[in-house]
N, CA and C of each residue as an Amber inpcrd file, in Angstrom:
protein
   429
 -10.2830000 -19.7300000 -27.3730000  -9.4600000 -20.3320000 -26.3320000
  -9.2590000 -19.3300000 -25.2040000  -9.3630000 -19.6860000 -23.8790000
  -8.9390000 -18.8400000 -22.6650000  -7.8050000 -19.3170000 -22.5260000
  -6.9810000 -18.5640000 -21.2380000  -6.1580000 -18.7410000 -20.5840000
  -5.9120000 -18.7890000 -19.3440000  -5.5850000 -19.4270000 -18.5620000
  -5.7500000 -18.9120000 -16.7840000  -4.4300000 -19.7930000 -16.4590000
  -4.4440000 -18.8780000 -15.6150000  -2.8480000 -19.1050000 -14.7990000
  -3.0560000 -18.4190000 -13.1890000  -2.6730000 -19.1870000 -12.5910000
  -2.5800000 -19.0340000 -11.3820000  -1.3100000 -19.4210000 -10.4810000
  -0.6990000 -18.6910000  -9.6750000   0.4850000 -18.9130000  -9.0530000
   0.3030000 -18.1980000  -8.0440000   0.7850000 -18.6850000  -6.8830000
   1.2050000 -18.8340000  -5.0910000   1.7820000 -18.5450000  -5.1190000
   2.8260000 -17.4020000  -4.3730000   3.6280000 -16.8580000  -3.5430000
   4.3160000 -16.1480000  -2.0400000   5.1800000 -16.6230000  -1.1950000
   4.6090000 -16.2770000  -0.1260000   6.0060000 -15.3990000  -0.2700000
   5.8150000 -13.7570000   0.4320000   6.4840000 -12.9790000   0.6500000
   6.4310000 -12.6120000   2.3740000   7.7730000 -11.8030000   2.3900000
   8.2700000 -12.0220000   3.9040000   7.9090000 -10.4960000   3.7810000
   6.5510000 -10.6370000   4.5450000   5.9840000  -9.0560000   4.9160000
   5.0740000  -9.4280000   5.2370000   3.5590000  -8.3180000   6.0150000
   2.5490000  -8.0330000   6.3170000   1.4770000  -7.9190000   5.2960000
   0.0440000  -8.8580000   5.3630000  -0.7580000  -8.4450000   4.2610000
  -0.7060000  -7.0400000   4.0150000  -0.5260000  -6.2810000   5.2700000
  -1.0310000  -4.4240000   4.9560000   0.2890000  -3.7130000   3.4920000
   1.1560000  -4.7830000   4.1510000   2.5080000  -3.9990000   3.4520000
   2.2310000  -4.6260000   1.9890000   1.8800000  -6.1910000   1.7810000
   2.0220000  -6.1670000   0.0010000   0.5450000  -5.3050000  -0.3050000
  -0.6160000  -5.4120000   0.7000000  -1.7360000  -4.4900000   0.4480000
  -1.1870000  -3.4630000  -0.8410000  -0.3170000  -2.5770000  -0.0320000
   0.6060000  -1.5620000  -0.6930000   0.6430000  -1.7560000  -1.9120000
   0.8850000  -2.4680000  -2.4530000   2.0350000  -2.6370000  -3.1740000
   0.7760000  -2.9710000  -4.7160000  -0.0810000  -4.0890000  -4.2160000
  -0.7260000  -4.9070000  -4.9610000  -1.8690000  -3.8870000  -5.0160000
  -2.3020000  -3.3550000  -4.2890000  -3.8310000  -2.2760000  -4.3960000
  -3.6790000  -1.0740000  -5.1650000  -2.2150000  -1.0050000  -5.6880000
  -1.9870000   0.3710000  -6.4040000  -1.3870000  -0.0330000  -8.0880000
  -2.4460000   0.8060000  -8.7130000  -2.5370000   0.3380000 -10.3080000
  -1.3670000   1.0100000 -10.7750000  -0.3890000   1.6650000 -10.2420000
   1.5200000   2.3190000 -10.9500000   1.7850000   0.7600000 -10.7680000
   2.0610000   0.3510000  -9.3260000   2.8430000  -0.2760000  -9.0690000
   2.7770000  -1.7660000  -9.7440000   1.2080000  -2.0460000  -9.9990000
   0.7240000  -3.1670000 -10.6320000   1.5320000  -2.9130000 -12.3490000
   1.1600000  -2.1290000 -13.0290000   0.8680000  -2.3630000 -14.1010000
   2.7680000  -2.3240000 -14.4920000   3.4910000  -1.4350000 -13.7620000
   5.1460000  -1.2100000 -13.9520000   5.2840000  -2.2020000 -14.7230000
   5.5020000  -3.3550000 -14.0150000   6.7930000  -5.1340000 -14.1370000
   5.9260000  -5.0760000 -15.2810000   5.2540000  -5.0800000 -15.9910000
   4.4010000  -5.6300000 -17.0220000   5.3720000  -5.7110000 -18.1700000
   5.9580000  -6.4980000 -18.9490000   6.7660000  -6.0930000 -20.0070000
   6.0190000  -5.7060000 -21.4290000   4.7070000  -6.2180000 -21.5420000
   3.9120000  -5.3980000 -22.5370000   3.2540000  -4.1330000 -22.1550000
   3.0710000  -4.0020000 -21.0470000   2.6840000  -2.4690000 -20.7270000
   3.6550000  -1.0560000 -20.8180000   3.4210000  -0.3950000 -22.0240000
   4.4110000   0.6280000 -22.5270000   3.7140000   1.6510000 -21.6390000
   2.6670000   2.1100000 -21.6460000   2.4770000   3.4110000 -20.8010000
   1.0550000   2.7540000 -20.0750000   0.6890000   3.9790000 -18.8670000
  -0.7220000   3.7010000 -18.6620000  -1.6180000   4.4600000 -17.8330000
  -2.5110000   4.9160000 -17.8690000  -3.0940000   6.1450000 -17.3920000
  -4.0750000   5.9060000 -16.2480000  -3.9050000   6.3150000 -14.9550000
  -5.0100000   6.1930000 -13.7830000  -5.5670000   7.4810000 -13.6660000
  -6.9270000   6.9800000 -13.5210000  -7.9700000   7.8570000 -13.8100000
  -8.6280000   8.5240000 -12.4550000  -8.9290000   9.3810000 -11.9340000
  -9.8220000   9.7970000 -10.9350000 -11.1010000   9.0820000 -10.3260000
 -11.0570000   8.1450000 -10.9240000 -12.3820000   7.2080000 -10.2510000
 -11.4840000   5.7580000 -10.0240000 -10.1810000   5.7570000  -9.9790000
  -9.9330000   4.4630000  -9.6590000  -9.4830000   2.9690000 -10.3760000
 -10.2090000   4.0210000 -12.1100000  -9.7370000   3.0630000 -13.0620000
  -8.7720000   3.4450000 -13.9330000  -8.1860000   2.2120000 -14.8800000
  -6.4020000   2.9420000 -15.3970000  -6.7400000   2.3130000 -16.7560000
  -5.9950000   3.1060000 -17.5950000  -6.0130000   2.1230000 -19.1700000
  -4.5340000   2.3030000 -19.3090000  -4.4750000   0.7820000 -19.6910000
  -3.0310000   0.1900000 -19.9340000  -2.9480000   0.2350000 -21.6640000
  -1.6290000   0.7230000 -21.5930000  -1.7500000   0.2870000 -23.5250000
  -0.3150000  -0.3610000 -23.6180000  -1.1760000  -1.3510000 -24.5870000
   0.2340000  -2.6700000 -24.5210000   0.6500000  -2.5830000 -26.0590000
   1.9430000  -3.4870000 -25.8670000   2.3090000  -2.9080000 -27.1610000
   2.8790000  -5.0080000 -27.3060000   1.9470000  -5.6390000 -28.3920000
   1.7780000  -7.1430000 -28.1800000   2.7180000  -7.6540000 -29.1960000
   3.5790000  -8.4560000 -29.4360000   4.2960000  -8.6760000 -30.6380000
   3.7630000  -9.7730000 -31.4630000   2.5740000  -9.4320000 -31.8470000
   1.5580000 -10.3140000 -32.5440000   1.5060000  -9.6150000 -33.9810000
   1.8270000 -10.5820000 -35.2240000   1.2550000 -10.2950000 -36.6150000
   0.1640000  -9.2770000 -36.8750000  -1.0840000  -9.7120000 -35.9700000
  -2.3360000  -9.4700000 -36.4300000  -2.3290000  -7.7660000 -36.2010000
  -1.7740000  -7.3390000 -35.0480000  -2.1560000  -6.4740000 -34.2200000
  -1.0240000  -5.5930000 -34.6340000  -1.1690000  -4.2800000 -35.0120000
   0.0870000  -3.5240000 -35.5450000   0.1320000  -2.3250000 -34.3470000
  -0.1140000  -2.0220000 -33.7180000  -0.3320000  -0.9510000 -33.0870000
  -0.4520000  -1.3070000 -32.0200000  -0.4510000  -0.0670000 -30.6550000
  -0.7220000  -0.4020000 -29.1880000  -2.2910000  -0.8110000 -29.0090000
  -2.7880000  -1.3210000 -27.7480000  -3.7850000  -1.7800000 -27.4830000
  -4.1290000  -1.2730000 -26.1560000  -5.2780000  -0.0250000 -26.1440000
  -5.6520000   0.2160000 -24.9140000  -6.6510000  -1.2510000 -24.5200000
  -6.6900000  -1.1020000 -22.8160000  -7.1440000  -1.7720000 -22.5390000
  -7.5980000  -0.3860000 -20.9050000  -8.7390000  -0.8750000 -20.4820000
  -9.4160000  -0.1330000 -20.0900000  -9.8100000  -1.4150000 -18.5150000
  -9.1270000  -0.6180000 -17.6690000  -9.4030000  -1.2620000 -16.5590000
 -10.0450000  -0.8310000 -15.2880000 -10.3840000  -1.9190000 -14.1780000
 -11.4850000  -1.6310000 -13.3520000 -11.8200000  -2.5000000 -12.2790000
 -11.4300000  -1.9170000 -11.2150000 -11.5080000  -3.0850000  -9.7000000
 -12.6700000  -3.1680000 -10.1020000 -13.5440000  -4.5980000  -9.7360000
 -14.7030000  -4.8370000  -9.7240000 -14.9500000  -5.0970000  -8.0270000
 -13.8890000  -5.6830000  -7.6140000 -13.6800000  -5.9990000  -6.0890000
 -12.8110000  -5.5530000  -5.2640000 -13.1410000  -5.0180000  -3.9690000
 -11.9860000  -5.0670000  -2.8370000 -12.0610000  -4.9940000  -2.0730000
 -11.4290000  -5.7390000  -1.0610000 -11.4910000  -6.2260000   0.3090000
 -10.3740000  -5.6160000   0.7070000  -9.9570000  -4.3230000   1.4930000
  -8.4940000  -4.0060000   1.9400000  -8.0850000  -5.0220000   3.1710000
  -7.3210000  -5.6440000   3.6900000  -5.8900000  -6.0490000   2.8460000
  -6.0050000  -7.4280000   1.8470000  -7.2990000  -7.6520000   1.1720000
  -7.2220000  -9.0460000   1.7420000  -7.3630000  -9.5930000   0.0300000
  -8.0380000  -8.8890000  -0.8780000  -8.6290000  -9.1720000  -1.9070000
  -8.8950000  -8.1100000  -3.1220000  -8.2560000  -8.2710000  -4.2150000
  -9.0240000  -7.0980000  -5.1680000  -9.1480000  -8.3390000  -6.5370000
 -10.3370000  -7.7840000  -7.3250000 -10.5360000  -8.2480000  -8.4450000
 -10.5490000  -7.7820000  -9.5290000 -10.0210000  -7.5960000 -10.7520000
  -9.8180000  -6.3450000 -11.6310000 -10.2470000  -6.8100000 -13.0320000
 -10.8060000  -6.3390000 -13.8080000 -11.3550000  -6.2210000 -15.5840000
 -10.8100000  -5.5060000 -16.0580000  -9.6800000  -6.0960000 -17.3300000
 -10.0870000  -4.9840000 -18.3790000 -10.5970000  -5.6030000 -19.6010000
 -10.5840000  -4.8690000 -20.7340000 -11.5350000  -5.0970000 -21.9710000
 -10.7300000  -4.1490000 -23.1380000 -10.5730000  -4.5640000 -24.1040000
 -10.0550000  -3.8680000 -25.1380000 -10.8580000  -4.6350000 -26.5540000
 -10.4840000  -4.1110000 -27.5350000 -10.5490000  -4.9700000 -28.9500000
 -10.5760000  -6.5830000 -29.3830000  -9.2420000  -6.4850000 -28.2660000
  -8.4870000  -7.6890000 -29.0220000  -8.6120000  -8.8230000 -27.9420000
  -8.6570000  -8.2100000 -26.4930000  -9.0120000  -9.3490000 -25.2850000
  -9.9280000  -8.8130000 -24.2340000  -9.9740000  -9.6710000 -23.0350000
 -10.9630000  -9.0790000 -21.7740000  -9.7310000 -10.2970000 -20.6610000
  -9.6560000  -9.3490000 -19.7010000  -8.4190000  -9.9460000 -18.7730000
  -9.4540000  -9.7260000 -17.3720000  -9.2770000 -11.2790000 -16.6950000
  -9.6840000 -10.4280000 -15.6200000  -8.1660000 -11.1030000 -14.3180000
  -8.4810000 -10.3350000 -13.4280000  -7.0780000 -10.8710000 -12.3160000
  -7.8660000 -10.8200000 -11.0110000  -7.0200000 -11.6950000 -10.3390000
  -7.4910000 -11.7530000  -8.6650000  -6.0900000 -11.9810000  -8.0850000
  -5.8900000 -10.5960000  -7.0070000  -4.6830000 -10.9900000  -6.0120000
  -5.4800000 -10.9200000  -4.5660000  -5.2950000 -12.4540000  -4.2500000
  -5.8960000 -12.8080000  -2.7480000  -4.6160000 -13.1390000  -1.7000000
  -4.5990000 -12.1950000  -0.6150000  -3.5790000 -12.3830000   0.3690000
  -4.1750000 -12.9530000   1.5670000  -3.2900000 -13.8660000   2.2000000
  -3.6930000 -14.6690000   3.5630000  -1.9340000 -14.8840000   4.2910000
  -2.0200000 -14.2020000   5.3760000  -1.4470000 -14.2160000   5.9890000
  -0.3390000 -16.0260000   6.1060000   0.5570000 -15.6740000   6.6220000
   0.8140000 -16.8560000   6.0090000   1.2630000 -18.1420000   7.7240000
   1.1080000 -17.1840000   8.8250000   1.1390000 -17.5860000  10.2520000
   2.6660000 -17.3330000  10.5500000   3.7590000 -17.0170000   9.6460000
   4.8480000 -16.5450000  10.2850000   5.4850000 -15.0130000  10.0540000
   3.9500000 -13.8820000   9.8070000   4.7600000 -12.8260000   9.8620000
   4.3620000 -12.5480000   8.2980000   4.6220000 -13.2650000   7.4390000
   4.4120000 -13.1810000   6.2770000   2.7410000 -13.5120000   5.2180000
   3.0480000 -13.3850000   4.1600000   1.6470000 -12.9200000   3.0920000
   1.4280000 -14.1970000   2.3710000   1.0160000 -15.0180000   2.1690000
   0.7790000 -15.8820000   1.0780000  -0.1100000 -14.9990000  -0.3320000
   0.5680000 -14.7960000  -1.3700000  -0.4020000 -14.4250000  -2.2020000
  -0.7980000 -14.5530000  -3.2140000  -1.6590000 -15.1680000  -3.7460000
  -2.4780000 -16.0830000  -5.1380000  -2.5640000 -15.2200000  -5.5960000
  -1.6990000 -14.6150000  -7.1960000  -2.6070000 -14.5020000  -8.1820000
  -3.1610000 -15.3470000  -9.4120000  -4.5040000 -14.9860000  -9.4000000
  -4.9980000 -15.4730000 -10.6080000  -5.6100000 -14.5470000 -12.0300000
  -4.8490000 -15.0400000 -12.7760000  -5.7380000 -14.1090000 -14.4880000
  -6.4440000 -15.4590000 -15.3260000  -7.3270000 -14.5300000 -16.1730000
  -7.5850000 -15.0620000 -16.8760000  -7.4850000 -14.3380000 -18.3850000
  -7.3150000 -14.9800000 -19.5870000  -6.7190000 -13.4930000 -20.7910000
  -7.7430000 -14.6030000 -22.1920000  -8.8350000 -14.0320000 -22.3970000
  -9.6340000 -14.5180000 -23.8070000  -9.4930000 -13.2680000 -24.5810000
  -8.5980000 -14.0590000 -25.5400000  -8.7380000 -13.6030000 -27.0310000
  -9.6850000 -13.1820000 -27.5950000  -9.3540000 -12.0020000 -28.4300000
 -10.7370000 -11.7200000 -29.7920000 -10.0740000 -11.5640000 -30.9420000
  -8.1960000 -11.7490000 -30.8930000  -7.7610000 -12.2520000 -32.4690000
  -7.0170000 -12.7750000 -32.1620000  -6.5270000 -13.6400000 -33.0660000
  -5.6310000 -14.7060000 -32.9690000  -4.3820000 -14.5690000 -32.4410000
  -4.0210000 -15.2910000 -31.7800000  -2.8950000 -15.4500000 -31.5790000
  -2.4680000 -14.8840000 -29.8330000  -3.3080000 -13.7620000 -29.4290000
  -3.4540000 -13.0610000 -27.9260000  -3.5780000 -14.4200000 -27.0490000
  -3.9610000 -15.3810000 -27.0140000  -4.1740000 -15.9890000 -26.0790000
  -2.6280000 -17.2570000 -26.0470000  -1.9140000 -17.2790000 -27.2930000
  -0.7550000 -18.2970000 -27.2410000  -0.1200000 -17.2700000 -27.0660000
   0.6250000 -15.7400000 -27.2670000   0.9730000 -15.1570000 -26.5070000
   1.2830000 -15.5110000 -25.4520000   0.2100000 -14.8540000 -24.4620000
  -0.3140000 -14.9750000 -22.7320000   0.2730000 -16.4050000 -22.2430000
  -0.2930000 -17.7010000 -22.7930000   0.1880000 -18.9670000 -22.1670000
   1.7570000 -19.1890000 -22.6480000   2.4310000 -18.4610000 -23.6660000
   4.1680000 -18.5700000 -23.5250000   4.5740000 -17.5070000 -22.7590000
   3.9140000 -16.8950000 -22.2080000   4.7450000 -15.4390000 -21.5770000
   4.1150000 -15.1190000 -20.2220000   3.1740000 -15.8530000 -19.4490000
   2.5000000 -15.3970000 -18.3880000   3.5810000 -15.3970000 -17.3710000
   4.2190000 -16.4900000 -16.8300000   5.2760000 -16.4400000 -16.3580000
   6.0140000 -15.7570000 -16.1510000   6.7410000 -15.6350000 -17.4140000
   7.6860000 -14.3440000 -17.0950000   6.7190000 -12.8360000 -16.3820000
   6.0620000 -12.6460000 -17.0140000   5.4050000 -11.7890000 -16.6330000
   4.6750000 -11.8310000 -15.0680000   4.3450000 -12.8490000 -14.6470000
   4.6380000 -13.4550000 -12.7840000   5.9490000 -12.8590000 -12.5390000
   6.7280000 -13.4840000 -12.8280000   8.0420000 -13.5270000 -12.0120000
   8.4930000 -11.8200000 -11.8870000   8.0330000 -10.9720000 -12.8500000
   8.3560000  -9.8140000 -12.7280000   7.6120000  -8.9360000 -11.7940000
   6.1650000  -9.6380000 -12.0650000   5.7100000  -8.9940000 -11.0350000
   6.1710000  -9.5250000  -9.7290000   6.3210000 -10.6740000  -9.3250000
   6.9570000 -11.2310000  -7.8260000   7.9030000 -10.1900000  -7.7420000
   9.3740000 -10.3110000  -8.4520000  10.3460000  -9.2120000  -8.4460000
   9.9860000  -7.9920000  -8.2470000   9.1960000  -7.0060000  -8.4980000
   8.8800000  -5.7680000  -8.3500000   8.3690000  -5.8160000  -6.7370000
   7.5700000  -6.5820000  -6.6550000   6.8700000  -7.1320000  -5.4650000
   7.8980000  -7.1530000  -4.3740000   8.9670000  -7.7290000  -4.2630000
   9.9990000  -7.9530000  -3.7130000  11.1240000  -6.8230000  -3.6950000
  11.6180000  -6.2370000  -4.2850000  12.0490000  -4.9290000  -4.3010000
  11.2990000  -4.0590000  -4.1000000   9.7900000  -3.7370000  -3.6930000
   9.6370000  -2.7180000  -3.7900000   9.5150000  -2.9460000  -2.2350000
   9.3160000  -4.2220000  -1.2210000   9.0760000  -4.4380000   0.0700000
  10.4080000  -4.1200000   0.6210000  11.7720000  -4.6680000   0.1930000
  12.9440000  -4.5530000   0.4940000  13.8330000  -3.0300000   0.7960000
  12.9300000  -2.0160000  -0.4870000  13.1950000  -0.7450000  -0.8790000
  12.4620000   0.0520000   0.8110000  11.1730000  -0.5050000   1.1710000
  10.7170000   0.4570000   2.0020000  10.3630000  -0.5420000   3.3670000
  10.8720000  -0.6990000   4.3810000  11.0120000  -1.7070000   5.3910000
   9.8730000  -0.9930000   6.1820000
């Protein structure tokens, strides 16, 4: 089973400014509430290790990530891959004609043991909304 979720948001800022915000793998991976720690690497890529409250899975789960795409301000596309899943995400910004960002993200999260993917579809959400929130405080924090 996959998962994909996609959600619209329009924030009151400049593509350049959520650019900021969304093009940088600290700021991405923070709001994450399964992301316990996570390491960016000198070439651009970061491994996240999640910590999943799944039966199967007793331990953290690196996951090993990697823009595949980017368009500054406009587009990045990101992979990761671990054991247990392969995630990929797209945050696409378009101006929104009043000043502000419209910005789509989309994931997608396939399982390789059970249960990772009903996870993801009860919890993606929240996990949106935190990232919106971070998103939003972190624009508010630096004008």
């Amino acid at each position: 089973m996959t998962v994909r979720v996609e959600r619209e948001i329009t924030v009151p800022a400049p593509p350049d400014r959520v650019w900021e915000f969304i093009a940088d793998p600290d700021r991405r991976a923070e709001p994450i509430s399964v992301i316990d720690e996570w390491e960016v690497h000198d070439d651009g890529s970061a491994t996240w290790y999640l910590s999943l409250p799944i039966p199967v899975i007793d331990s953290r789960i690196a996951i090993e990530t990697r823009d595949q795409e980017r368009r500054a301000p406009e587009y990045v596309r990101f992979t990761g891959t671990s054991r247990v899943m392969h995630v990929q995400g797209e945050h696409e910004l378009e101006p929104d004609g009043e000043g502000g960002t419209r910005l789509t993200n989309r994931f997608v999260v396939e399982g390789r043991l059970p249960g990772v993917e009903r996870f993801f579809k009860r919890n993606f959400d929240r996990e949106l909304d935190a990232l919106d929130a971070a998103l939003r405080s972190d624009i508010e924090s630096q004008p």
